[in-house]
Chimera marker file (.cmm) of the C-alpha trace (Angstrom):
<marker_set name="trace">
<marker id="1" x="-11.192" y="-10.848" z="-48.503" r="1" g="1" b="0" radius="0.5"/>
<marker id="2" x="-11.644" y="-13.041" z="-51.826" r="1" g="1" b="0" radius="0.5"/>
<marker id="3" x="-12.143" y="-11.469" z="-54.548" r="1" g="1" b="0" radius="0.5"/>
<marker id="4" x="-11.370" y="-13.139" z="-58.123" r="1" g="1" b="0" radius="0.5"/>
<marker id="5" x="-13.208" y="-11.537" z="-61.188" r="1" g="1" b="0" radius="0.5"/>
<marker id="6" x="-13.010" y="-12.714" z="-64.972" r="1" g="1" b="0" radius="0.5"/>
<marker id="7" x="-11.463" y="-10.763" z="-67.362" r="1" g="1" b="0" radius="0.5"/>
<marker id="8" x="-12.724" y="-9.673" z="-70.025" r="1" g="1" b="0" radius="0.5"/>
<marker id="9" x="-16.537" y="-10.783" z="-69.627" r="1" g="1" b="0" radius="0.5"/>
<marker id="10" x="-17.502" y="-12.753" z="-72.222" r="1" g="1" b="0" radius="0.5"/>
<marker id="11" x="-19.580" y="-10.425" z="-74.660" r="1" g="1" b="0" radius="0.5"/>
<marker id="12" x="-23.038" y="-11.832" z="-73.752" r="1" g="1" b="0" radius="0.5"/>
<marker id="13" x="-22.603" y="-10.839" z="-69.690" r="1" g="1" b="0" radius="0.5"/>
<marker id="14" x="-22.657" y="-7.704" z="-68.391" r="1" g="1" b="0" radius="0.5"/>
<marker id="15" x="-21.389" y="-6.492" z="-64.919" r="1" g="1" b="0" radius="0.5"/>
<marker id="16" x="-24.459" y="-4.767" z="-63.550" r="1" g="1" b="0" radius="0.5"/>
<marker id="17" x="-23.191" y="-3.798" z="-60.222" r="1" g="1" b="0" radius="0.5"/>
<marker id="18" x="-20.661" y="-4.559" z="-57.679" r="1" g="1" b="0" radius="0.5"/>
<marker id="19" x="-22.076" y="-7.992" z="-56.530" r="1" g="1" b="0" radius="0.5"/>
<marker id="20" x="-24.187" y="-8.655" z="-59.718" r="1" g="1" b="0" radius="0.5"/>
<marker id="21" x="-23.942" y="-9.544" z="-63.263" r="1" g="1" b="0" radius="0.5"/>
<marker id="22" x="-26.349" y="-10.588" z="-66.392" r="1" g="1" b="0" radius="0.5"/>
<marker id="23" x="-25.938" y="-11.918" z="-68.909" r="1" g="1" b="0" radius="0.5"/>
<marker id="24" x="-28.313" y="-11.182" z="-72.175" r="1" g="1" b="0" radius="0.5"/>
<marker id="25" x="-30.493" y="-14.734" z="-71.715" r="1" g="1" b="0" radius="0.5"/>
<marker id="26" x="-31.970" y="-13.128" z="-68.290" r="1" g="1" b="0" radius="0.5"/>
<marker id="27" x="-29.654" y="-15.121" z="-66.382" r="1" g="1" b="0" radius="0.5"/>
<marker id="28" x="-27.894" y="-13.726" z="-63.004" r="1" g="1" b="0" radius="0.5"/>
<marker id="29" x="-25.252" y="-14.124" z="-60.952" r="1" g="1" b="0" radius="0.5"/>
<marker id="30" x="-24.522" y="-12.632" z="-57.536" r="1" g="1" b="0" radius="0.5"/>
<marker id="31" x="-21.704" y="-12.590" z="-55.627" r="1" g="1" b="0" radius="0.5"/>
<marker id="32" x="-21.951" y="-13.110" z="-51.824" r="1" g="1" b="0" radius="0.5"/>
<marker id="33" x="-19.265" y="-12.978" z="-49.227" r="1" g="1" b="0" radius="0.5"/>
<marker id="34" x="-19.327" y="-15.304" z="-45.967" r="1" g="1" b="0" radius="0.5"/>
<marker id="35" x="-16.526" y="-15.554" z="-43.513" r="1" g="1" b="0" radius="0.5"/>
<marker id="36" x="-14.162" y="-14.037" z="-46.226" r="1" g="1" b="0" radius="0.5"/>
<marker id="37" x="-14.980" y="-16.664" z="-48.797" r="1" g="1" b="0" radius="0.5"/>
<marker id="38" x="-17.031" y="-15.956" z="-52.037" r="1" g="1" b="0" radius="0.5"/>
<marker id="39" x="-19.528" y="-17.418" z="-53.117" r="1" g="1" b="0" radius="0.5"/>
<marker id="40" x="-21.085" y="-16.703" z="-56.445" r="1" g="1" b="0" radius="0.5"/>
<marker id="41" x="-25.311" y="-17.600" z="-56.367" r="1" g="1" b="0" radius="0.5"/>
<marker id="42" x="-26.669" y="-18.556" z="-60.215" r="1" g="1" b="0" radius="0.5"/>
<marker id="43" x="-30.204" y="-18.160" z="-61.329" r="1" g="1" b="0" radius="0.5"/>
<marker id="44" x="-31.094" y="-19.205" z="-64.338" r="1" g="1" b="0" radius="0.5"/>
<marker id="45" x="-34.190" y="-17.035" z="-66.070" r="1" g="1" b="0" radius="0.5"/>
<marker id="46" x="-37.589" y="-18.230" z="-65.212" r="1" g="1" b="0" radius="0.5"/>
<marker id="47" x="-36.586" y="-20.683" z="-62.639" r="1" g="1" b="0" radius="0.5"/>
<marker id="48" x="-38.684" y="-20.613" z="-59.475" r="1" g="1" b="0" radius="0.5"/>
<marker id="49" x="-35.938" y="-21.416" z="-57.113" r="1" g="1" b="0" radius="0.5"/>
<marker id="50" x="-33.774" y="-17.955" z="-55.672" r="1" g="1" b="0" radius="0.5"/>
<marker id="51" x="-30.726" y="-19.787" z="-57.073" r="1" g="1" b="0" radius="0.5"/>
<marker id="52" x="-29.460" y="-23.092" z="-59.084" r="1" g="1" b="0" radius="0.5"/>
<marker id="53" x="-26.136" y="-23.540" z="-58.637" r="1" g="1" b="0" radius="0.5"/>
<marker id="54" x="-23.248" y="-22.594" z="-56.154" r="1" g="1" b="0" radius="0.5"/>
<marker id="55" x="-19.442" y="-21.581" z="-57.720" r="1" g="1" b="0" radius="0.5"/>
<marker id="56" x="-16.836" y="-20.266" z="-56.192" r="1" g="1" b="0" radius="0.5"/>
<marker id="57" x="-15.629" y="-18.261" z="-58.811" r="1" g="1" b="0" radius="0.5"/>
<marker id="58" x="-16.958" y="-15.846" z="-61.842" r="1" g="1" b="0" radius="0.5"/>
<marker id="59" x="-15.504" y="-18.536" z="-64.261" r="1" g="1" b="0" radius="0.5"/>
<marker id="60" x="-17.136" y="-21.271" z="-62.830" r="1" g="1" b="0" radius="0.5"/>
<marker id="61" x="-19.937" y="-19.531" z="-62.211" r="1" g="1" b="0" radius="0.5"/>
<marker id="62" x="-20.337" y="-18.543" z="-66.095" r="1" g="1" b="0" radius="0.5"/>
<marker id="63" x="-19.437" y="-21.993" z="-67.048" r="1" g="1" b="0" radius="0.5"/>
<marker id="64" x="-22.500" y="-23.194" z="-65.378" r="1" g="1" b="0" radius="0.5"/>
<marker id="65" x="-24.830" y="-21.626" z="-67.770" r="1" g="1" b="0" radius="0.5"/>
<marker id="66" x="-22.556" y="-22.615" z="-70.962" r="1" g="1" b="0" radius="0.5"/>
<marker id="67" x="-23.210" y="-26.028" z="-69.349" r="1" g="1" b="0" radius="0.5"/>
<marker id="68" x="-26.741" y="-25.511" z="-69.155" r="1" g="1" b="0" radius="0.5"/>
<marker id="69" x="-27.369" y="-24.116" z="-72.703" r="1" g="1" b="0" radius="0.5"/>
<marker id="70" x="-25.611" y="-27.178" z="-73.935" r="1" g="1" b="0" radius="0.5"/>
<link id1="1" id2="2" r="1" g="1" b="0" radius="0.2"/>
<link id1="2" id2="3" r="1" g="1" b="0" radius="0.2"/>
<link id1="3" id2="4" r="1" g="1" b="0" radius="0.2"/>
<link id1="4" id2="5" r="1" g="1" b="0" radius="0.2"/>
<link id1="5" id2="6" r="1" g="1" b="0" radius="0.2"/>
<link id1="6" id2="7" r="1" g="1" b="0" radius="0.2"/>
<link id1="7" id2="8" r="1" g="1" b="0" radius="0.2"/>
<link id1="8" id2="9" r="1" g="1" b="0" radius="0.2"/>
<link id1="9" id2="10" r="1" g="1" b="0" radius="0.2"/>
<link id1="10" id2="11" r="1" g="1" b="0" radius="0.2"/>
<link id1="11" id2="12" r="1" g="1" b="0" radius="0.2"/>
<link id1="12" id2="13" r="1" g="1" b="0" radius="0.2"/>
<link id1="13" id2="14" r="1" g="1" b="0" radius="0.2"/>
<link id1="14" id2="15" r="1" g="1" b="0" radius="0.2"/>
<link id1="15" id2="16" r="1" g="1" b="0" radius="0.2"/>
<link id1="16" id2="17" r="1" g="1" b="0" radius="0.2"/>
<link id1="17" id2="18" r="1" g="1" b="0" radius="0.2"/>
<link id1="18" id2="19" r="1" g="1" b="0" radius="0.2"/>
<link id1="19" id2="20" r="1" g="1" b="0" radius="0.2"/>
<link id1="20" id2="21" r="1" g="1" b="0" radius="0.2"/>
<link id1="21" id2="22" r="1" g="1" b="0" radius="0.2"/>
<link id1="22" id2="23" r="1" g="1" b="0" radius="0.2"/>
<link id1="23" id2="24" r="1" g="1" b="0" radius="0.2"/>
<link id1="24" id2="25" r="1" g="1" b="0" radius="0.2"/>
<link id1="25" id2="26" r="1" g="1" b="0" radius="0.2"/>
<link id1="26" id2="27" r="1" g="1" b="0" radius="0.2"/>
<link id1="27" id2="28" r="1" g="1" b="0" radius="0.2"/>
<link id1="28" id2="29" r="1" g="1" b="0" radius="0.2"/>
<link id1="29" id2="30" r="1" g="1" b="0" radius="0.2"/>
<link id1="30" id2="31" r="1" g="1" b="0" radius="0.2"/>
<link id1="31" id2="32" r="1" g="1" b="0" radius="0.2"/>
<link id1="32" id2="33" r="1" g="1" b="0" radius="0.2"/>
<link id1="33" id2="34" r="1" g="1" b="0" radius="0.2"/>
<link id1="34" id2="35" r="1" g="1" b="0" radius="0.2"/>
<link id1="35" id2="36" r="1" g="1" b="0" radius="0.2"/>
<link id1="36" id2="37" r="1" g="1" b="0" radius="0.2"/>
<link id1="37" id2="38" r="1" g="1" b="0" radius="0.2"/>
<link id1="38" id2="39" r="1" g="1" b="0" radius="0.2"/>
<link id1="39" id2="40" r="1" g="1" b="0" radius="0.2"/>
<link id1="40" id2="41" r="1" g="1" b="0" radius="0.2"/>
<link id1="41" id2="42" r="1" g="1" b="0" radius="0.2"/>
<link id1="42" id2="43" r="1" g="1" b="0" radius="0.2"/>
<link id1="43" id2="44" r="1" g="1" b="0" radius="0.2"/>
<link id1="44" id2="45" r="1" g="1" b="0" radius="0.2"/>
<link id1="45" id2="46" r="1" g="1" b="0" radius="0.2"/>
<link id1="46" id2="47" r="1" g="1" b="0" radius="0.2"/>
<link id1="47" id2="48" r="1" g="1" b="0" radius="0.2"/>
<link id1="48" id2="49" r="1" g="1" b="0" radius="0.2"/>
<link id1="49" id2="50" r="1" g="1" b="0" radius="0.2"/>
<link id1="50" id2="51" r="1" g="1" b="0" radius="0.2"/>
<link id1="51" id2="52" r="1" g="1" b="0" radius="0.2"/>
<link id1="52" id2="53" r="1" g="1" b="0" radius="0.2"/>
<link id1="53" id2="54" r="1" g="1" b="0" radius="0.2"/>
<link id1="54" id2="55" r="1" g="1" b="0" radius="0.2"/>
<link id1="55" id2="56" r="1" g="1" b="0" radius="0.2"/>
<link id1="56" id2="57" r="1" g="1" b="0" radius="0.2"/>
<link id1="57" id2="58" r="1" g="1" b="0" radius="0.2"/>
<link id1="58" id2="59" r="1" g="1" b="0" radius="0.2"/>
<link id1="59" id2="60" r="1" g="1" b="0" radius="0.2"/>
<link id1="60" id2="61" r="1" g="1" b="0" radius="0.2"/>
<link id1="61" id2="62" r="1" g="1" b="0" radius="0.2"/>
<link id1="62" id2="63" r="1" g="1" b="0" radius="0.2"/>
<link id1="63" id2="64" r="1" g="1" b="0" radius="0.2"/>
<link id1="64" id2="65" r="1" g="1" b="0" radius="0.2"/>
<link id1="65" id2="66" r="1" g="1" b="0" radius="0.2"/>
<link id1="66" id2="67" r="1" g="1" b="0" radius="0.2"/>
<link id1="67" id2="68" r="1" g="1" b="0" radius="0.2"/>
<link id1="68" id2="69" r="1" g="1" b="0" radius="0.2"/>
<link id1="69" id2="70" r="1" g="1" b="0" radius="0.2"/>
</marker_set>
């Protein structure tokens, strides 16, 4: 088992449950486990698609949206 987590979270996300965090734009991410690897599933807010991007960590996975506000 895999698990990495950011500390602290940066003050716009919030960890909403085990698996799951949001930050105040409407953005998610969730965290899914596969063969003892995690994987961490974005969705930016309003997109139609279940999920955007692919990290393989919390960091990268909040650095995705940084990247996107940009």
């Amino acid at each position: 088992m895999n698990i990495t987590f950011a500390a602290p979270l940066t003050p716009n996300w919030q960890h909403v449950h085990a698996d799951w965090w949001q930050d105040d734009q409407g953005n998610d991410i969730h965290r899914i486990e596969i063969d003892g690897d995690a994987l961490y599933h974005c969705h930016l807010a309003g997109s139609p698609l279940p999920w955007d991007a692919v990290a393989t960590s919390l960091d990268e996975a909040m650095a995705v949206f940084s990247r996107h506000a940009a």
